[in-house]
C-alpha positions in Angstrom: -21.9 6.8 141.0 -21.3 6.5 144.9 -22.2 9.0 147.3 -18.8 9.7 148.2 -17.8 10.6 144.4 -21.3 12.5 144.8 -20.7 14.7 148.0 -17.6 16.9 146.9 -20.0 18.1 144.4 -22.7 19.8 146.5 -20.5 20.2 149.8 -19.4 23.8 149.5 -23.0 24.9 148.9 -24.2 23.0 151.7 -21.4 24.6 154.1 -21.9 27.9 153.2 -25.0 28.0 154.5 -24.0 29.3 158.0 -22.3 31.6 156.4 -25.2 33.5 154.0 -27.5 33.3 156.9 -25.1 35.3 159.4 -24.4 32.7 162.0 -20.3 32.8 162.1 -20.5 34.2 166.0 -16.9 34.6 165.7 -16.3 36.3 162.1 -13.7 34.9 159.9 -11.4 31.8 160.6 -7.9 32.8 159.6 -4.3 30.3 159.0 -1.7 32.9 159.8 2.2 32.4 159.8 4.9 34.2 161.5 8.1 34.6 160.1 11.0 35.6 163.3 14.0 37.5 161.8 16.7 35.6 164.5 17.7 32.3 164.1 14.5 30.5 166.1 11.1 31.3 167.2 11.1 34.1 169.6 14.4 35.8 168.5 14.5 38.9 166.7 10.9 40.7 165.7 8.2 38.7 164.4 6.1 39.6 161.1 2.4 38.1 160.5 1.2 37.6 157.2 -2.1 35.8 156.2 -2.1 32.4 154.4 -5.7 31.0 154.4 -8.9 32.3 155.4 -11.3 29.3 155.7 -14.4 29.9 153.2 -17.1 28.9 154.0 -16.4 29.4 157.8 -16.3 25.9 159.9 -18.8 25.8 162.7 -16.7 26.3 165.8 -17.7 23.9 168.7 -16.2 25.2 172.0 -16.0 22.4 174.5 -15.3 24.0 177.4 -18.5 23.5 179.2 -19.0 19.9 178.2 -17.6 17.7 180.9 -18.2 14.6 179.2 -15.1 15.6 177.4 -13.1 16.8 180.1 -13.3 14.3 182.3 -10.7 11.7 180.3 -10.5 13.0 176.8 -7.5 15.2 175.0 -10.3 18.5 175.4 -9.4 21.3 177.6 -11.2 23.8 178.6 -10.9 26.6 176.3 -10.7 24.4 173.3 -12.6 24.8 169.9 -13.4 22.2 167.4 -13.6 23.3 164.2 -16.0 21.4 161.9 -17.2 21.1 158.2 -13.8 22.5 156.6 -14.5 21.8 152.9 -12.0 18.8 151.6 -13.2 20.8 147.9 -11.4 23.7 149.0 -8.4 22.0 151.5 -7.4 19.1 149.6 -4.2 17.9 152.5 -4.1 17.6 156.1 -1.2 19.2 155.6 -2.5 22.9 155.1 -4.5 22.5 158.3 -1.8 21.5 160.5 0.0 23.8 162.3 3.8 22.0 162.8 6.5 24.0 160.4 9.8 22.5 159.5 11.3 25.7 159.6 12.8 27.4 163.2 12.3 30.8 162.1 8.3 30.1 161.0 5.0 29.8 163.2 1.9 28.6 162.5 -1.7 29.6 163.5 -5.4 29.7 163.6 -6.4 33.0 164.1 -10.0 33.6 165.4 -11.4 36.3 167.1 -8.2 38.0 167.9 -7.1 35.3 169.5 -4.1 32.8 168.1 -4.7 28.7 168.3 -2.6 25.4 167.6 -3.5 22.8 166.0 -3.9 19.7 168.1 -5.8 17.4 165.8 -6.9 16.7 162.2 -9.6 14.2 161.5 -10.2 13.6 157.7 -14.4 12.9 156.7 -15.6 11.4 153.7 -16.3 15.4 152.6 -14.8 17.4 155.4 -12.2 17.9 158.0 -12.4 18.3 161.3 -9.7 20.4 163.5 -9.5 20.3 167.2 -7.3 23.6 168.1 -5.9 24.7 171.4 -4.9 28.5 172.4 -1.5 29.6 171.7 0.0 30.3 174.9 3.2 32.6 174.2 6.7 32.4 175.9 6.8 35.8 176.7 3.3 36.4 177.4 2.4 38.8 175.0 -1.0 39.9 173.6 -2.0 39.4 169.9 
């Protein structure tokens, strides 16, 4: 047996360390999805309902003070990276991205009060990684 067929095994225990020992800074990370009731995003009233809360909680890198990154990378500042998102309990690339196929449906990462996109989703031997972006709303308004 490899260590790749070895790792999905023990992952989840070895992630959810942060977690028993209190050091998610940030609380809970949350996949949300709003539903419009007009024909498009941003017409009509919008409804939020909660589709995944990430368990255990990826460590959250916030890049904004590294300017190695900055300088010529896809980073901006204000950007998280979200690592160590168990591939035993998200099993597609799908679930962690945040494009819909429907007009009337948003996606989101919600973390302390405050709504990201996805930007991009690298797949580990035993983990994803998730580089989000804030949500900047059309009209402006305040989640």
């Amino acid at each position: 047996m490899s260590l790749k067929d070895c790792l999905p095994k023990c992952i989840d225990a070895a992630l959810s360390v942060r977690d028993k020992v209190g050091a998610d800074f940030k609380g809970s990370v949350k996949i949300i999805q709003r539903a419009w009731t007009g024909k498009h995003v941003g017409d009509g009233s919008a409804s939020d309902s909660d589709l995944l809360t990430l368990s255990p909680t990826p460590q959250i890198v916030d890049c904004s003070h590294d300017i190695r990154l900055l300088e010529g990378g896809n980073v901006r500042r204000g950007d998280l990276i979200l690592r160590g998102i168990s591939k035993v309990q998200i099993t597609s690339d799908d679930t962690l991205n945040t494009i819909t196929d429907d007009s009337k449906l948003e996606k989101f990462y919600f973390i302390d009060g405050k709504a990201y996109t996805a930007i991009h989703v690298k797949e580990n031997i035993a983990t994803w990684d998730v580089h989000i972006r804030r949500h900047s709303p059309q009209g402006g308004e305040n989640y």
